[in-house]
C-alpha positions as CSV (number, residue, x, y, z in Angstrom):
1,X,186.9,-6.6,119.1
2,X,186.1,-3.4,121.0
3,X,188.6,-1.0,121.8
4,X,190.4,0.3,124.8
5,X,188.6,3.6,126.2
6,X,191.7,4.6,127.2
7,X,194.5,2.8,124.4
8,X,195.1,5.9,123.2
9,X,194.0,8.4,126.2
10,X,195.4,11.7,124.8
11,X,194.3,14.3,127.2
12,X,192.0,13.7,130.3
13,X,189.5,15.8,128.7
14,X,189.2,14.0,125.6
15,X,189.0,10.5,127.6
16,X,186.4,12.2,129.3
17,X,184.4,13.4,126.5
18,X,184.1,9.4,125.4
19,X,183.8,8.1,128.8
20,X,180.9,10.7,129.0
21,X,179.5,8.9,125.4
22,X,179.4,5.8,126.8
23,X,177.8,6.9,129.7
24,X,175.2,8.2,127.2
25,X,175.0,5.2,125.6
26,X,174.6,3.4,129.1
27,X,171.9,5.8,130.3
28,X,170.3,4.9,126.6
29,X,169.7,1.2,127.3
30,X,172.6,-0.2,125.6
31,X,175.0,-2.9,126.2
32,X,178.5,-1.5,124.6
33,X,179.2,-5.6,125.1
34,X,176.4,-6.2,123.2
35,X,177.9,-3.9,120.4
36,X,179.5,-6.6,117.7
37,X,179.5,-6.8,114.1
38,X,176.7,-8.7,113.7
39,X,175.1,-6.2,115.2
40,X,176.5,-2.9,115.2
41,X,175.6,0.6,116.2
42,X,174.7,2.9,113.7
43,X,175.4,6.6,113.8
44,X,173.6,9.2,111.7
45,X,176.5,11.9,111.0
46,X,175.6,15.6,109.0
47,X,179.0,16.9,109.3
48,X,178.3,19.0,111.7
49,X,180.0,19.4,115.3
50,X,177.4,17.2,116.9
51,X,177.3,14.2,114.8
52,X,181.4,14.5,114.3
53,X,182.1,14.2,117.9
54,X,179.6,11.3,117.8
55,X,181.8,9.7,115.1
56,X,185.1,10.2,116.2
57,X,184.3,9.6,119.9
58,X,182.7,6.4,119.3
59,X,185.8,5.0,116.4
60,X,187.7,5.7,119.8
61,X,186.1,3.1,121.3
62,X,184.4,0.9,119.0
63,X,186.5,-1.3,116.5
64,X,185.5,-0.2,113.3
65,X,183.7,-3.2,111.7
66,X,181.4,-2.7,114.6
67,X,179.9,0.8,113.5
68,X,177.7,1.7,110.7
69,X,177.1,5.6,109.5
70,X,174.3,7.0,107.7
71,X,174.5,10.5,106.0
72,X,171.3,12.3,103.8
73,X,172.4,14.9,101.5
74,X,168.9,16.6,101.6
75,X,169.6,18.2,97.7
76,X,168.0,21.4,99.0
77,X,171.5,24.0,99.4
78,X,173.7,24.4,97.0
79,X,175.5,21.1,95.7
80,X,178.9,22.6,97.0
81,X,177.4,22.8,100.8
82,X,175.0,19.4,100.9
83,X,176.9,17.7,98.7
84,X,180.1,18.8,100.2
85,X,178.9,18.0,103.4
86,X,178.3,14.1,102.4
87,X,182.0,14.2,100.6
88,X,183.3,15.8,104.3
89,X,181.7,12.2,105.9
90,X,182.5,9.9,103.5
91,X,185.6,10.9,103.4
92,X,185.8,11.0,107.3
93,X,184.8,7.3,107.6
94,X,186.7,6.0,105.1
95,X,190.0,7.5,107.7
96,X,188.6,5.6,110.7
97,X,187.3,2.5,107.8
98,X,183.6,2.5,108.8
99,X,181.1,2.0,106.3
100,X,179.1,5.1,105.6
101,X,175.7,4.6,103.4
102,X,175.1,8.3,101.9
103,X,171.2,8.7,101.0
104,X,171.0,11.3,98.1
105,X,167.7,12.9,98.1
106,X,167.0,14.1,94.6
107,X,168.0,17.7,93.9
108,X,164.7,19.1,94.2
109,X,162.5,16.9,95.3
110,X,161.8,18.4,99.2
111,X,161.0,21.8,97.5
112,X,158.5,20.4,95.1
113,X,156.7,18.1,97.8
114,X,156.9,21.2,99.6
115,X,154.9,23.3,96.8
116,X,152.2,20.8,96.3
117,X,151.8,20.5,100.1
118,X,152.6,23.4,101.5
119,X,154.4,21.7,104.1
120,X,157.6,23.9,104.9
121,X,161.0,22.1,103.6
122,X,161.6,21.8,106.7
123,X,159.5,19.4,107.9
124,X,159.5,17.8,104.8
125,X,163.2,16.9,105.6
126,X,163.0,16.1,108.7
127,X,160.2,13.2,107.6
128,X,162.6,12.2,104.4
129,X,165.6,12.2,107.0
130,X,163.4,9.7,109.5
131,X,162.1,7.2,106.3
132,X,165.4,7.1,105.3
133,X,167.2,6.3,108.8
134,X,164.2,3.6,109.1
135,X,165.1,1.9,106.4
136,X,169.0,1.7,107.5
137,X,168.1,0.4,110.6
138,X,166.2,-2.6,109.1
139,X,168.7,-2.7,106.1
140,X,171.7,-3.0,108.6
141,X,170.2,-5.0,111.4
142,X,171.6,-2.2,113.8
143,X,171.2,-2.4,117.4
144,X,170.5,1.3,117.6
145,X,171.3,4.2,115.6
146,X,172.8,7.1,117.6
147,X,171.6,10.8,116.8
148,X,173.7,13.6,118.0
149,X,171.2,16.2,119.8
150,X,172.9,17.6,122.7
151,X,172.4,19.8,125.6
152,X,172.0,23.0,123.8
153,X,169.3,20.9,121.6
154,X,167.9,20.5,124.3
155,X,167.0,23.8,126.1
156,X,166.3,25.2,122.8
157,X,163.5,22.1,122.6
158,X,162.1,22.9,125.9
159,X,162.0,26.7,125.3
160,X,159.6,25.9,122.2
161,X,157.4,23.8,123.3
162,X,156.6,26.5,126.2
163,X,156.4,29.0,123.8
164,X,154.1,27.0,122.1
165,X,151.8,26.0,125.5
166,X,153.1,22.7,126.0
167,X,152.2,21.1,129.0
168,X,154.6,18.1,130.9
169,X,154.7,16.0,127.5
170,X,156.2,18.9,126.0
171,X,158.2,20.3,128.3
172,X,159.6,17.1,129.1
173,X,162.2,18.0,125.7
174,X,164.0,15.5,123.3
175,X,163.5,12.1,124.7
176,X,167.3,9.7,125.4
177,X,165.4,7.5,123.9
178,X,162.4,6.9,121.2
179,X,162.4,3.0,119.9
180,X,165.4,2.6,118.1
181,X,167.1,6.0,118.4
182,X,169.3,6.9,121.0
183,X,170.5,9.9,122.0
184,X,174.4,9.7,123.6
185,X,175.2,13.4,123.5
186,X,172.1,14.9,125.5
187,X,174.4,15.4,129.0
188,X,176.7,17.7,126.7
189,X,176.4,20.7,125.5
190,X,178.1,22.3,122.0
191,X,180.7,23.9,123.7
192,X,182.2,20.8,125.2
193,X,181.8,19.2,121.7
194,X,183.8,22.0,119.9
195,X,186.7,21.5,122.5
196,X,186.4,18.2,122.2
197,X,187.1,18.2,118.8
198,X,189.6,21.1,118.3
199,X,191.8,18.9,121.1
200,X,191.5,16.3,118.7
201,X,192.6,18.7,115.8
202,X,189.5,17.7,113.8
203,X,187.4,19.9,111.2
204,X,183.9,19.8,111.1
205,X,181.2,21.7,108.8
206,X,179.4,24.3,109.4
207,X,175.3,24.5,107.6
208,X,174.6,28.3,106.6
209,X,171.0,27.9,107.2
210,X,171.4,27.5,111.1
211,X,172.2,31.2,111.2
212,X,168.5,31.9,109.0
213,X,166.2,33.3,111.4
214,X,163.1,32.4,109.7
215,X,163.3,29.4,111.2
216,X,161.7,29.3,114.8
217,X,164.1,27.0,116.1
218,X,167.2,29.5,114.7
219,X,165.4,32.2,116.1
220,X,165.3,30.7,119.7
221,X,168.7,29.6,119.1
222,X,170.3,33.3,118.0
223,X,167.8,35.8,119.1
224,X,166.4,34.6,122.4
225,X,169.3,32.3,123.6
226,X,171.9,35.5,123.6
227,X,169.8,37.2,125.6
228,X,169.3,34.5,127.7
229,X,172.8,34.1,128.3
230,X,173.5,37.2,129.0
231,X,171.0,38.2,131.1
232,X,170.5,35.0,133.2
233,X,174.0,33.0,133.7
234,X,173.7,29.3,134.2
235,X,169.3,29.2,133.1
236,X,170.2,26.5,131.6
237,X,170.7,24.4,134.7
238,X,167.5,25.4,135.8
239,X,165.8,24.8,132.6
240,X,167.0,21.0,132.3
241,X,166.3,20.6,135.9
242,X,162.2,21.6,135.1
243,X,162.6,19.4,132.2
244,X,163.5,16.0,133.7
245,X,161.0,16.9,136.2
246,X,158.3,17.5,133.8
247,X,159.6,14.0,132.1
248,X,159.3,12.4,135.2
249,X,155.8,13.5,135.3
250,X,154.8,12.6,132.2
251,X,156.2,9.2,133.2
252,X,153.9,8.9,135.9
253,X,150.4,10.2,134.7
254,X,151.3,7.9,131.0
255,X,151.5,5.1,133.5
256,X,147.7,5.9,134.5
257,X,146.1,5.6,131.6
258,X,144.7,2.3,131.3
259,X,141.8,2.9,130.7
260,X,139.1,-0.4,131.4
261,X,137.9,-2.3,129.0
262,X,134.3,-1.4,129.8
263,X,134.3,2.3,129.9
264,X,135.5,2.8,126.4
265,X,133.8,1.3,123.0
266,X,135.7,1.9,119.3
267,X,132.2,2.5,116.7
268,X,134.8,2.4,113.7
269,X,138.6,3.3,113.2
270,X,137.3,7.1,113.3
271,X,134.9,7.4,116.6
272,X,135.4,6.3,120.7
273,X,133.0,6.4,123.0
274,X,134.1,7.3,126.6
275,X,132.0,6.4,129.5
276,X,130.8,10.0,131.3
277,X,130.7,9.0,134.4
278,X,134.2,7.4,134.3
279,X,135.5,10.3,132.0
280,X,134.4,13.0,134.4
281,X,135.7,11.0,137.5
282,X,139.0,11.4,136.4
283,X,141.6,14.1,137.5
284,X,141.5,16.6,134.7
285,X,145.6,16.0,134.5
286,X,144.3,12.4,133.6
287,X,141.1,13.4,131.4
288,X,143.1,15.6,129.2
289,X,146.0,11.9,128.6
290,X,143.1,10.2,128.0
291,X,141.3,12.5,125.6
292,X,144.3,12.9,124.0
293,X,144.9,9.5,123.8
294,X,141.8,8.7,122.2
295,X,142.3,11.4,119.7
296,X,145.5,9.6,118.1
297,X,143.8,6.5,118.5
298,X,141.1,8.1,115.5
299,X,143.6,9.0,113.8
300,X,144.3,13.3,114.6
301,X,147.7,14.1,115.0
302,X,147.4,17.6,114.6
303,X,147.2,20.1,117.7
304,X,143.9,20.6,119.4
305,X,143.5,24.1,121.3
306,X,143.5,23.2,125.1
307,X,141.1,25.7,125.9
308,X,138.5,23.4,123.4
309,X,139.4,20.7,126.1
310,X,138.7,22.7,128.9
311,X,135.3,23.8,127.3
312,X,134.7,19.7,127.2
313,X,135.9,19.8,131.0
314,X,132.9,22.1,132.2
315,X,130.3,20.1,130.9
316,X,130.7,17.8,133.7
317,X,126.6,18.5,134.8
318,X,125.9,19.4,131.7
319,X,123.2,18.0,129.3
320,X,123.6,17.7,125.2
321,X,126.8,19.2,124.2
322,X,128.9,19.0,121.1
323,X,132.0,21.3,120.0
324,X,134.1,21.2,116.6
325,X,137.6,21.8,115.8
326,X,138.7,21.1,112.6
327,X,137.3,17.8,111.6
328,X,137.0,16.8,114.8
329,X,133.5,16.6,116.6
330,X,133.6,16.0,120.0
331,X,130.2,15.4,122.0
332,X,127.8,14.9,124.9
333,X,124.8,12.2,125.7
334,X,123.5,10.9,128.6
335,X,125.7,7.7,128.7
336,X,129.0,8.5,126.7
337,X,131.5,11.5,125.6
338,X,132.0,11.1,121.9
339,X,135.4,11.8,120.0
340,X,135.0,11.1,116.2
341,X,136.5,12.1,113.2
342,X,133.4,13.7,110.8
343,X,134.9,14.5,107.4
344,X,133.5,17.3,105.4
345,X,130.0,17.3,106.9
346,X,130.6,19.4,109.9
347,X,129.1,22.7,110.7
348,X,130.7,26.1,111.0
349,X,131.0,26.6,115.2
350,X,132.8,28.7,117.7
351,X,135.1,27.8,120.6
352,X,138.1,29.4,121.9
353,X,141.6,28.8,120.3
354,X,144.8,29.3,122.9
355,X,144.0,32.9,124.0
356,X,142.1,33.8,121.3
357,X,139.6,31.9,119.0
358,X,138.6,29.9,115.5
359,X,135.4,29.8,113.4
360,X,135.3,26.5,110.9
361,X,133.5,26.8,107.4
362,X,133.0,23.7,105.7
363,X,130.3,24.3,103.4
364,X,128.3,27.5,101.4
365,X,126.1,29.5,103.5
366,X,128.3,28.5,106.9
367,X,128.9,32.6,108.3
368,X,130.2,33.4,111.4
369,X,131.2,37.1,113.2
370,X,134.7,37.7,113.9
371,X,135.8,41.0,115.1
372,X,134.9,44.1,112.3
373,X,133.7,41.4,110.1
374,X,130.8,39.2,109.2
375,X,132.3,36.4,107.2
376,X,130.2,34.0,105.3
377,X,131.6,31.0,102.9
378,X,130.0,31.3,99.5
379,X,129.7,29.4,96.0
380,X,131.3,30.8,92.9
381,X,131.4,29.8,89.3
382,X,134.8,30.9,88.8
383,X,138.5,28.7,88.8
384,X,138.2,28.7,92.7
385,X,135.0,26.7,94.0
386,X,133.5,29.0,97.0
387,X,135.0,32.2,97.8
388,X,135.1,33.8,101.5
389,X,132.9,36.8,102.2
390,X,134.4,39.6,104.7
391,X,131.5,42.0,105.2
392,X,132.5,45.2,106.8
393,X,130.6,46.0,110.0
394,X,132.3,49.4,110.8
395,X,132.8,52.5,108.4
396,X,136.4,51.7,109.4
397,X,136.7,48.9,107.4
398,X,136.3,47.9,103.8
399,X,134.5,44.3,102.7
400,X,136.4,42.4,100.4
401,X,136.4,38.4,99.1
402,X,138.9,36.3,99.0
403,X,138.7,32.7,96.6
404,X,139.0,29.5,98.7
405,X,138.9,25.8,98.9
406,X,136.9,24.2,101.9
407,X,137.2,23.4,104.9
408,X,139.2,26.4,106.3
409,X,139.6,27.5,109.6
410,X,139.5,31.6,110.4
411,X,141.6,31.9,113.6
412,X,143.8,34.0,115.4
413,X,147.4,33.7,115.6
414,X,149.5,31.0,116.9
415,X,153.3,31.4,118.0
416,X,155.2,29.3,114.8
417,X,153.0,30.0,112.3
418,X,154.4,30.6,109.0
419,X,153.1,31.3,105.4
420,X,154.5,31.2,102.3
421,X,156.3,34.3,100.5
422,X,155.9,35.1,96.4
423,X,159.2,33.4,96.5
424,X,157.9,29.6,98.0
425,X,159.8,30.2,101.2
426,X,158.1,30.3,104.0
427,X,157.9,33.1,106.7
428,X,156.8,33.5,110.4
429,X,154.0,35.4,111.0
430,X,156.0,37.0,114.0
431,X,158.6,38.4,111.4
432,X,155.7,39.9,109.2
433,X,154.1,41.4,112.6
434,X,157.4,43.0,113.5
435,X,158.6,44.2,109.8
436,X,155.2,45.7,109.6
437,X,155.7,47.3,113.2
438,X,152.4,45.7,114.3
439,X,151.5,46.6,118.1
440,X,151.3,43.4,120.4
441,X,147.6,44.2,120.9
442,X,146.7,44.2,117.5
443,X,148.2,41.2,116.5
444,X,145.8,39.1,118.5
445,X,142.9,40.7,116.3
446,X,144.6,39.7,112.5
447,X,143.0,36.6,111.2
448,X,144.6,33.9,110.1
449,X,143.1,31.8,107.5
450,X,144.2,28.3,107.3
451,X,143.0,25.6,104.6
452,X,142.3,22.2,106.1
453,X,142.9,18.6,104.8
454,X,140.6,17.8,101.7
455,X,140.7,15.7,98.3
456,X,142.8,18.6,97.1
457,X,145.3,18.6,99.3
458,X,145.9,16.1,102.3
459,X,147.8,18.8,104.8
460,X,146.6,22.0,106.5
461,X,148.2,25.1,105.9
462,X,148.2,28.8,106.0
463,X,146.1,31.1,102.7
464,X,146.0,34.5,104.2
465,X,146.1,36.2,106.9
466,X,144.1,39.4,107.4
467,X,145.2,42.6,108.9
468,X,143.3,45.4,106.3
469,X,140.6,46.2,109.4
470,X,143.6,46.8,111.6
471,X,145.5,49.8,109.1
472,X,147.7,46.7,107.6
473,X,147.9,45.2,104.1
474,X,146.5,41.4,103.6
475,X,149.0,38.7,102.6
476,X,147.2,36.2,100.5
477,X,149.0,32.8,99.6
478,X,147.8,32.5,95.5
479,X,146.0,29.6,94.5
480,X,149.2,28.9,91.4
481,X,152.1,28.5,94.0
482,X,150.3,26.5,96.8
């Protein structure tokens, strides 16, 4: 049966702290009544601060038969840390008797998907850490699994996306709640966790990688966030505030989007038609949802520049238009605007890129201008199939080639790109520009060469990026440890 909140109250704080979780739970969509054995409440616990106020919280309030815990050792640290960590859990559960499932990835395994993809490790963890809580949830018939992002997660979310040009969607932060997954722990932030839990007299673990600054979450967490902090007492507030207004419009413009039956028409799964009249009727905060829409609805789940969409926006009076962005072509008739999913066969193009700009090559003979370059795709009859031509325009500059797989993408740089080091890490492209002492205005001229999906390889990622024309060195990704 459930627990007291209050059987064994301790301090007021620490009744606090779990009336706040329940609140979290409450604000969540779940019944704590509804909470039984038969269907119990799952909790996904790292070791971590987070996840272990989660756990001991909850066992405060729950009886145990009526909670279910989930822990992935990731095999990527060293067996003493991951491994340790899962021990730390196990071991945690089994003092408050809650059954704890721990999912051992194979030492390994991430980092080698990681290699063939070129996917960073981690992303690939965060996928094998979601396929994994998916499959508890069905397995234990839970009502909800709780995740333990909190406050600080939070800002830190909302601070990235705008960095990255997010708009309301973005900015809107970690959602309470996302189908199953609930999120108790968002109205409190990691200081009121760690006193939580040194009130209670409880250890937690600590992972060595969130202090690794290659990461750009770590370094908005212990670069940016200090500053912050110091600088600007109480931004937070103000932050969270913008966020759950930005959610609230999200809320509202989502609920516009239903789009009539008549002014849309699906070809195949990879192409919909839009009706231009009723496209270009709509509020632009409206055209860009549905767009958007549309685009998942084909299939593209990777970022499309904004300033392609508001290239799409002006041609409004416009006649024949078409513009491409990866292997995406977008288009203009008289009747209908166009989103469809080309494959291979598309044609090298410009358009602008978030403040700066992208060419594509798909195919030999595709060439395109790009600052002190002219840069043309071309066949070779070595291990690589076409190689990438960068012709010198100015004395300044030398020309050079570079062996490639298409399609690519030339672009400029984007705030979170990363590329991979000699050693299979990965590394932000701000890092290099800084190591490298760079200038700001530089940076926007170094081109970034990224590989698109193909029957190679089914994921985009970063080969090069070229700085030689700027006084720099190149740093090129070799073909043997893609």
């Amino acid at each position: 049966m459930r627990k007291n909140l209050l059987q064994n109250p301790g301090s007021h704080s620490e009744s606090l702290f779990e009336k706040k979780v329940l609140s979290g739970l409450a604000a969540s969509g779940i019944d704590v009544s509804a909470v039984s054995e038969k269907s119990p409440l799952g909790l996904a616990v790292s070791g971590g601060a987070d996840s272990v106020s989660l756990l001991v919280s909850l066992s405060s309030v729950f009886d145990s038969s009526f909670l279910r815990v989930i822990t992935i050792d990731h095999g990527i640290r060293p067996e003493e840390e991951s491994g340790g960590d899962a021990d730390f859990v196990k071991d945690l559960c089994k003092k408050f008797g809650i059954f704890c499932h721990v999912e051992k990835i194979p030492r390994g395994y991430i980092e080698g998907l990681s290699k063939k993809t070129s996917q960073s490790v981690e992303a690939l963890a965060r996928k094998v850490r979601y396929e994994a809580f998916a499959s508890f949830i069905k397995n234990e018939s839970l009502l909800a699994l709780c995740l333990a992002h909190n406050q600080n997660d939070l800002c830190e979310t909302v601070i990235m996306r705008f960095l990255q040009g997010s708009g309301s969607e973005g900015l809107s932060g970690i959602p309470r709640v996302r189908d199953k997954y609930v999120r108790p722990l968002l109205e409190l932030s990691r200081s009121e966790i760690e006193a939580y839990l040194r009130k209670k007299n409880q250890a937690w673990r600590t992972d060595a990688t969130n202090s690794d600054i290659k990461y750009f979450r770590n370094r908005i967490r212990n670069v940016l966030v200090p500053v912050l902090n110091e600088n600007f007492p109480g931004w937070q507030k103000g932050l969270i505030s913008g966020s759950k207004k930005a959610a609230s419009d999200e809320d509202f413009l989502t609920g516009l989007l239903e789009i009539p039956a008549d002014k849309t028409c699906r070809d195949n799964k990879s192409c919909i038609r839009i009706d231009r009249s009723y496209f270009y009727s709509l509020h632009p905060a409206i055209g860009r949802r549905v767009f958007f829409d549309c685009l998942n609805k084909i299939g593209f789940g990777a970022r499309f520049p904004y300033r392609c969409f508001e290239e799409i926006l002006s041609w409004r009076n416009a006649g024949e238009k078409e513009v491409f962005f990866e292997n995406v072509r977008v288009s203009l008739d008289s009747k209908n605007l166009v989103i469809e999913i080309c494959g291979k066969n598309f044609p090298a193009e410009k358009a602008s890129l978030e403040g700066g700009f992208y060419f594509v090559f798909s195919k030999a003979g595709d060439c395109a201008e790009c600052g002190d370059f002219l840069i043309r795709a071309e066949e070779t009859h070595g291990s690589a199939c076409h190689s990438l031509s960068f012709l010198a325009k100015n004395p300044g500059s030398e020309s050079f080639s570079l062996d490639v797989s298409l399609p690519l993408l030339v672009r400029s740089f984007i705030a979170g790109d990363e590329i991979k080091t000699s050693l299979g890490e990965f590394k932000a492209l701000s890092d290099i520009f800084t190591d490298w002492k760079v200038p700001a205005p530089l940076r926007e001229k170094a081109l970034v060469i990224e590989l698109l999906p193909s029957k190679k390889c089914r994921d985009s990622f970063l080969k090069a990026f070229i700085a030689s024309h700027l006084g720099f060195k190149n740093w090129i990704v070799e073909e043997a440890k893609l």
